[in-house]
N, C-alpha and C positions, 0 to 999 in steps of 0.2 A: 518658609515664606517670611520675607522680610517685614516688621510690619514699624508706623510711626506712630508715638503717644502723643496727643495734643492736649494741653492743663490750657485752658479759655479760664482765667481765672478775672470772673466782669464782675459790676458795680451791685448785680445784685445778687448774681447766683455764680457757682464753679460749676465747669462743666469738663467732662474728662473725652477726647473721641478719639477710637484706633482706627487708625488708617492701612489699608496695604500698600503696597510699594509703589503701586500705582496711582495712590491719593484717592483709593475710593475708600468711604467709610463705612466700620465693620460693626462698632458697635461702640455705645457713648453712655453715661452717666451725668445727670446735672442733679446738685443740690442750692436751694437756696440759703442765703442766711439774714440774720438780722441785721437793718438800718437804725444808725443811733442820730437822734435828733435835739444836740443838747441844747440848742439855740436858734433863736431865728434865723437863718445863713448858715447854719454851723452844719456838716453831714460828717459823719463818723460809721468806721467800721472796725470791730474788736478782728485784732491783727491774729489772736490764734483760731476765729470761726474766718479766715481767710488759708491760712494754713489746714486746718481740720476739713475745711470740704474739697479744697484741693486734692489733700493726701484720699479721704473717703472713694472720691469721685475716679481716684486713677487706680485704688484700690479695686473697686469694683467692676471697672472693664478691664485691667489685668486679671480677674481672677476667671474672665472667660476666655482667658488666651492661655499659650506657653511663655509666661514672661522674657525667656530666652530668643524669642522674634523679633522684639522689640530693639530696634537698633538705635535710635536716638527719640529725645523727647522733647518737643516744643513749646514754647509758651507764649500765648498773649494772653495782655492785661490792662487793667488798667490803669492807664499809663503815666496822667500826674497824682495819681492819691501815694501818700506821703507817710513813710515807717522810720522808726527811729528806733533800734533797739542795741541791746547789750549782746559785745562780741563774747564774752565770756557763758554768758544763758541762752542766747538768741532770744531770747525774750525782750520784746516790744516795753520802750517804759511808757507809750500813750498809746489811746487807740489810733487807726489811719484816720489823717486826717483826705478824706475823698477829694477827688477831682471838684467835685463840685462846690464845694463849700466854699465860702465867700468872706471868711471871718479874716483875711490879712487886705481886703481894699482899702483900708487906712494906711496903712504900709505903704502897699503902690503907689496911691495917692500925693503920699509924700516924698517918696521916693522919683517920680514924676514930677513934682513943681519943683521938688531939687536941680533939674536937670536931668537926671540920670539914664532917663529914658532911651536917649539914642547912642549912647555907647552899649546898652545892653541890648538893642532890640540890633547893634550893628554885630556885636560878636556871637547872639544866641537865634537870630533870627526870629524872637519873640516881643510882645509888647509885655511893658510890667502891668501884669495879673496876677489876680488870686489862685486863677485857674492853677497855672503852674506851680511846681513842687518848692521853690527855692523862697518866696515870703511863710509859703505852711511851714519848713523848716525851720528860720529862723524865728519865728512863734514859738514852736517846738523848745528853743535853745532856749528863751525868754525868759518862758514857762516852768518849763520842769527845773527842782532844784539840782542843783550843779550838774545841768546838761551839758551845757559850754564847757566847764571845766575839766568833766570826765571825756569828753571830745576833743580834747587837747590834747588828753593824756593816750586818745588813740585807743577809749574803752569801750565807745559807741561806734558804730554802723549806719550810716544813713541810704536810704535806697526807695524805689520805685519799688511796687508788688513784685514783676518779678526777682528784683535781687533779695527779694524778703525768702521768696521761695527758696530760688536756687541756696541762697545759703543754708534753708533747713535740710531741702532736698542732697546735699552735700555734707549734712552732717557738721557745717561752720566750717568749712574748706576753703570754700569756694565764694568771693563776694565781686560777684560780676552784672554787668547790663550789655546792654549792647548800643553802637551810637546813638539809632531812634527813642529808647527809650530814654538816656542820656539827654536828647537834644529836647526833651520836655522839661527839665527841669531848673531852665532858666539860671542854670550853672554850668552849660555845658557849651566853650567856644566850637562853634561847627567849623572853623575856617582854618583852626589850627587841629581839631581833635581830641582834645583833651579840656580838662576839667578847669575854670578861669580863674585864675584867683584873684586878680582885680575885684571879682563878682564875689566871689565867696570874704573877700576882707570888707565890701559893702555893706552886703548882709550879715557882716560877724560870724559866717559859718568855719570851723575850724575847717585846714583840710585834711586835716586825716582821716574825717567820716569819710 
């Protein structure tokens, strides 16, 4: 019997649920994990207790199947919180910074009375927010020492939760998204499909994240 793994990897807990073939579900696992609050605005989540309860949660409803059922695996997520890690460790150099956190509205801000606003809200379909992945980013580059630099050199990874996963889940094979989650990240022209670089030289993101 065919069956589909779903990784719901959300803002507060992972949750793991098999489905059969038919989309009815068989049996599911949720763990929560810890919210880091280092500031007022600020939401954080330690990127290997988003990994670890992933892996746990898909653990433990595979260990009530025949793993060999299992024909493909799904994921949603959450979809602007914001990872930056090393291609060479997979390892995360900050915590995520969450959807929700509000520590880059000075950015926007700026970036808005700039002008900037309607060329980016024309090619990403978005307004400049914190919400989105692409100002948490560029905080990120800011911030850590020689982020930008080593992003140059093509030794960092930037990505939405799922490309956090799929890449561990693949063993660093694999560094993928797909358009939707793509199109949150206020780097991503929907109109051409691909990644903007007008956008990414605005916000000083290298592209080879």
């Amino acid at each position: 019997m065919t069956q589909i793994l779903a990784l719901d990897q959300g803002t507060t807990s992972s949750r793991a649920i098999l489905f059969s073939a038919e989309l009815t579900p068989i049996t599911q696992a949720q763990e929560e994990f810890a919210q880091h609050f280092p500031a007022s605005g600020w939401v954080e989540h330690d990127a290997e207790d988003l990994l670890r309860t992933t892996l746990s949660t898909a653990r433990a409803v595979l260990s009530r199947t025949d793993p060999r059922r299992v024909a493909a695996i799904g994921i949603t997520n959450q979809r602007e919180t914001t990872l930056l890690w090393d291609r060479a460790t997979g390892k995360a150099l900050h915590r995520a910074i969450v959807w929700q956190d509000r520590r880059t509205a000075d950015t926007c801000a700026s970036l808005r009375d700039a002008g900037h606003e309607p060329m980016i809200t024309e090619k990403t379909g978005l307004l400049l927010d914190p919400y989105f992945s692409g100002t948490k980013l560029k905080y990120l580059l800011d911030t850590i020492p020689d982020a930008r630099a080593r992003a140059s050199r093509g030794e960092l990874a930037f990505g939405t939760v799922d490309s956090f996963l799929i890449w561990h889940l693949t063993g660093g094979k694999q560094h993928l998204t797909d358009a939707t989650n793509a199109a949150r990240t206020l780097l991503y022209n929907i109109n051409e499909g691909r990644w903007d670089a007008e956008i990414c030289a605005l916000l000083d993101i290298p592209m080879q994240l």
